[in-house]
Backbone as CSV, one residue per row, in Angstrom:
resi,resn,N_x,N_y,N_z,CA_x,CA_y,CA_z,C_x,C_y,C_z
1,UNK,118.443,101.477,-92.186,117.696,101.722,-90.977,116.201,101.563,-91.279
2,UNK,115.684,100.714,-90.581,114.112,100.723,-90.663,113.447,101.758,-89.919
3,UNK,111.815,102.247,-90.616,111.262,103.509,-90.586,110.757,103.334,-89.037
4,UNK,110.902,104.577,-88.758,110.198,104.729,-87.444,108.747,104.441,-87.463
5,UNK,108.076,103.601,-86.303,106.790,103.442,-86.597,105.783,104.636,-85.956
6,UNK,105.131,104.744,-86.617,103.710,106.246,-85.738,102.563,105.766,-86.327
7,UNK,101.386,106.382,-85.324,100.155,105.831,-84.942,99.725,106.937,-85.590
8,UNK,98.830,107.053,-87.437,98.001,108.096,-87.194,96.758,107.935,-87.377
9,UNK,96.687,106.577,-87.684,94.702,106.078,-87.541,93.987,106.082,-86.605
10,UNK,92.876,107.224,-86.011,92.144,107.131,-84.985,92.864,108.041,-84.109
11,UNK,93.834,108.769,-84.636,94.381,109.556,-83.779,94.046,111.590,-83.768
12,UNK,94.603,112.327,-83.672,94.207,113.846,-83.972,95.073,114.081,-84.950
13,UNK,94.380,114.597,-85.884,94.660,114.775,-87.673,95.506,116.032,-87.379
14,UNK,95.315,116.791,-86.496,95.814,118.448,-86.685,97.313,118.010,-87.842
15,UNK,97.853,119.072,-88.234,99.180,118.917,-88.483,100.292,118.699,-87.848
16,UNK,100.008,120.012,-86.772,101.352,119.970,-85.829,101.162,118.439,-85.007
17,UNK,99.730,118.241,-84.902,99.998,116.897,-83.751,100.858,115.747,-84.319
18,UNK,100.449,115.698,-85.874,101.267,114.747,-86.924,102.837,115.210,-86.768
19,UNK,103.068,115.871,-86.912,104.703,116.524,-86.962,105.309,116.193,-85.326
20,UNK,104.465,116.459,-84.667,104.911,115.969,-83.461,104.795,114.573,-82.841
21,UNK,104.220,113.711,-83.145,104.024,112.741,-83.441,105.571,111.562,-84.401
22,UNK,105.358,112.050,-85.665,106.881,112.359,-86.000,107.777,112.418,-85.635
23,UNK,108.202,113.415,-85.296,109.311,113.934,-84.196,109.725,112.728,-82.932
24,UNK,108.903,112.549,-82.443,109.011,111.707,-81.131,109.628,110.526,-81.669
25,UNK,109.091,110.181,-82.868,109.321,108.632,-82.938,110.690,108.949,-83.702
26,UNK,110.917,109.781,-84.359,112.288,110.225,-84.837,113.168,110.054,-84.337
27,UNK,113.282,111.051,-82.883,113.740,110.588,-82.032,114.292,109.334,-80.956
28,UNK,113.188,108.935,-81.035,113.132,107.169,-80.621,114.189,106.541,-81.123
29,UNK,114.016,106.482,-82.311,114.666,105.982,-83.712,116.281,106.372,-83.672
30,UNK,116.443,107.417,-83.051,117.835,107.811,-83.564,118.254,108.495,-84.047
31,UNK,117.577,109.158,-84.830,117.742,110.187,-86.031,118.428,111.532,-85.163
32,UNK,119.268,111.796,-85.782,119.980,112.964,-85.682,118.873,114.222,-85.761
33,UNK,119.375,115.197,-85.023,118.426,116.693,-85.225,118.145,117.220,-86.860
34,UNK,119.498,116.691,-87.489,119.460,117.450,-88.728,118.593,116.845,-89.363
35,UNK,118.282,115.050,-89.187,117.593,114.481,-90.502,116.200,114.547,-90.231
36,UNK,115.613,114.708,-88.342,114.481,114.967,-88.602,114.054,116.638,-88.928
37,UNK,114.564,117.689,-88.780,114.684,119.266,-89.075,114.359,118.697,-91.357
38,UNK,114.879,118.274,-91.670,115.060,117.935,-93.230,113.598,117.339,-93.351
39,UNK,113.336,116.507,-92.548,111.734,115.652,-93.127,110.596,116.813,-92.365
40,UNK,110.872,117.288,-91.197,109.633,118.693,-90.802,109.674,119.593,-91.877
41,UNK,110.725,120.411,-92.509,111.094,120.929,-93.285,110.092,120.437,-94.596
42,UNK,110.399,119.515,-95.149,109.890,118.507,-96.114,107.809,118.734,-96.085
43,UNK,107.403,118.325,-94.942,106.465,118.189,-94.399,105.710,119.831,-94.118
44,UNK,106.252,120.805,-94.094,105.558,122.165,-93.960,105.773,123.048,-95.295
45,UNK,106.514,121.746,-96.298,106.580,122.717,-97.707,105.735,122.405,-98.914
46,UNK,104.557,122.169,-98.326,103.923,121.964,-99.290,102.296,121.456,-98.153
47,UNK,101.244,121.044,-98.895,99.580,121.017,-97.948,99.679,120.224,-97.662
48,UNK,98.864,119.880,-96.534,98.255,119.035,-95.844,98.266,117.594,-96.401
49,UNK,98.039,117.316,-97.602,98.138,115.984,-98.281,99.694,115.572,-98.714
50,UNK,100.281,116.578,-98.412,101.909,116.755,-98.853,102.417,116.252,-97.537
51,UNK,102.078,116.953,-96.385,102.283,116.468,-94.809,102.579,114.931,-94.785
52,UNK,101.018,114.396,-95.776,100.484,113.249,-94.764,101.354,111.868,-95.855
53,UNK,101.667,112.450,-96.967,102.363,111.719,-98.226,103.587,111.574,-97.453
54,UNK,104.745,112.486,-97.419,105.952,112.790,-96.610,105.888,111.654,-95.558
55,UNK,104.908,112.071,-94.446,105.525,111.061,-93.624,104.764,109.554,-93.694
56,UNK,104.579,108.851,-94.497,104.161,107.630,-95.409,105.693,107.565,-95.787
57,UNK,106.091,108.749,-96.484,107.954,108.124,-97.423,108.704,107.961,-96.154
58,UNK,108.729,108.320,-94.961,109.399,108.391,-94.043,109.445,107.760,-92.602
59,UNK,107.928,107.226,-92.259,107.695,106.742,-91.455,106.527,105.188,-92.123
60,UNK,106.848,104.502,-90.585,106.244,103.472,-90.957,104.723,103.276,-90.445
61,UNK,103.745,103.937,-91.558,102.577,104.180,-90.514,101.728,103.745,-90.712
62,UNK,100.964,103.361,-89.552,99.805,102.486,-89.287,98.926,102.405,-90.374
63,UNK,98.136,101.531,-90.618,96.754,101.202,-91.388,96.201,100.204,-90.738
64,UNK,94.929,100.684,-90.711,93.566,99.576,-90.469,93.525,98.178,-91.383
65,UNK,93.705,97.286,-90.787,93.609,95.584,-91.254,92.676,95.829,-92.413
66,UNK,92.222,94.945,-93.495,91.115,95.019,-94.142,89.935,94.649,-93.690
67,UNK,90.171,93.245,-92.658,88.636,92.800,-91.828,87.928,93.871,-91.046
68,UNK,88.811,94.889,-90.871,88.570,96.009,-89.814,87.752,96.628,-90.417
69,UNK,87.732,96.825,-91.964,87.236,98.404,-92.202,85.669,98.187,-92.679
70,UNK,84.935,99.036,-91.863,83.570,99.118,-92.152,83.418,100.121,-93.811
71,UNK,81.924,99.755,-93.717,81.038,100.551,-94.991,80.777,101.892,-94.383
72,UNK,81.850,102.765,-95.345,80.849,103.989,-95.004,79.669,105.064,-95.188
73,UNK,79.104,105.231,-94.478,77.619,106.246,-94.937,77.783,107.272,-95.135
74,UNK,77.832,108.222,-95.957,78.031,109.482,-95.974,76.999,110.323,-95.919
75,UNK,75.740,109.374,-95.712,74.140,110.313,-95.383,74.181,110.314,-94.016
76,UNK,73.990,111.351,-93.362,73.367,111.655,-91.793,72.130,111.160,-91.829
77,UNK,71.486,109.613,-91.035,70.335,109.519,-90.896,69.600,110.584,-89.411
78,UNK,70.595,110.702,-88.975,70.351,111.514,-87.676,70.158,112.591,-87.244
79,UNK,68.928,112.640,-86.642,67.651,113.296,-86.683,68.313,114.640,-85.779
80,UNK,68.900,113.973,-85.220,69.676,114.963,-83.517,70.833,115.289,-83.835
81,UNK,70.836,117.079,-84.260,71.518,117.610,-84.904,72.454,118.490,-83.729
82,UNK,71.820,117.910,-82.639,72.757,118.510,-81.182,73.259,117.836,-80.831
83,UNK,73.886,116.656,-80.971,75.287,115.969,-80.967,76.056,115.721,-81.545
84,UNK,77.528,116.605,-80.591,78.331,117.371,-81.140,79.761,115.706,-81.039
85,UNK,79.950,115.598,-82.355,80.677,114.358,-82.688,82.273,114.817,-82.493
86,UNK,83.313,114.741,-81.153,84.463,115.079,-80.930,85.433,114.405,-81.802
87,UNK,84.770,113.084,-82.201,85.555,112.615,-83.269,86.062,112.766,-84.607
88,UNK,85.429,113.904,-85.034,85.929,114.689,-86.376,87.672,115.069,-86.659
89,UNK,88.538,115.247,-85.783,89.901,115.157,-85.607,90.396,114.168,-85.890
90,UNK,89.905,112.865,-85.599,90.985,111.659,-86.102,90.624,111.770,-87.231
91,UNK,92.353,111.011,-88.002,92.729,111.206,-89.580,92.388,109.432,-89.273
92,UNK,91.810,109.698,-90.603,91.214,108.256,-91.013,92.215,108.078,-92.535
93,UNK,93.099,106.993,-92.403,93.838,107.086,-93.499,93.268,106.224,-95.136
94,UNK,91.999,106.059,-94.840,91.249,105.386,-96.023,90.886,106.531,-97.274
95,UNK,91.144,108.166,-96.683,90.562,108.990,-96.812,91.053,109.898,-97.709
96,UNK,93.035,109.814,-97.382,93.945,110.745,-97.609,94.120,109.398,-99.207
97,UNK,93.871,110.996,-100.138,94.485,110.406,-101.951,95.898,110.160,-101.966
98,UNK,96.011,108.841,-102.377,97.150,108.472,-102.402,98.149,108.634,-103.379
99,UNK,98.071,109.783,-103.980,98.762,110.279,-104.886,100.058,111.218,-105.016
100,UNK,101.076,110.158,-103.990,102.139,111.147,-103.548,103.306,111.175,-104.499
């Protein structure tokens, strides 16, 4: 059976949104209650980088093209410290150590 596909680049990093996220496409897919209950299971036994490893072994998930990916700055040139950036939630998967 080929992996279910899920969107988590540019999307909301939370956990549960990932697990649910998951889930859906699990579902999609076919998967019986028990085998996705075994990979949530899998996915809440261990951190956040354990989460995001797990469903990489399990799902088929998105990455940014290489032409896509910009240089990143990690200095704030910006002066205007009152805009409040909503985008801090998306999981950027360039980010997560790939050391699963």
């Amino acid at each position: 059976m080929a992996k279910p596909k899920i969107k988590l680049v540019g999307e909301d990093g939370n956990a549960f949104a990932i697990m649910g996220r998951c889930k859906q496409a699990a579902q999609r897919a076919g998967m019986s209650k028990e085998e996705i209950a075994v990979i949530l299971d899998e996915m809440m036994a261990g951190d956040y980088n354990h989460l995001l490893c797990t469903a990489m072994d399990h799902f088929d998930v998105d990455e940014e093209e290489e032409e896509d990916e910009e240089e990143y700055d990690f200095v704030n040139d910006d002066d205007d410290d009152d805009d409040d950036d909503d985008d801090d939630d998306e999981l950027d998967m360039n980010f997560i150590h790939r050391d699963c």
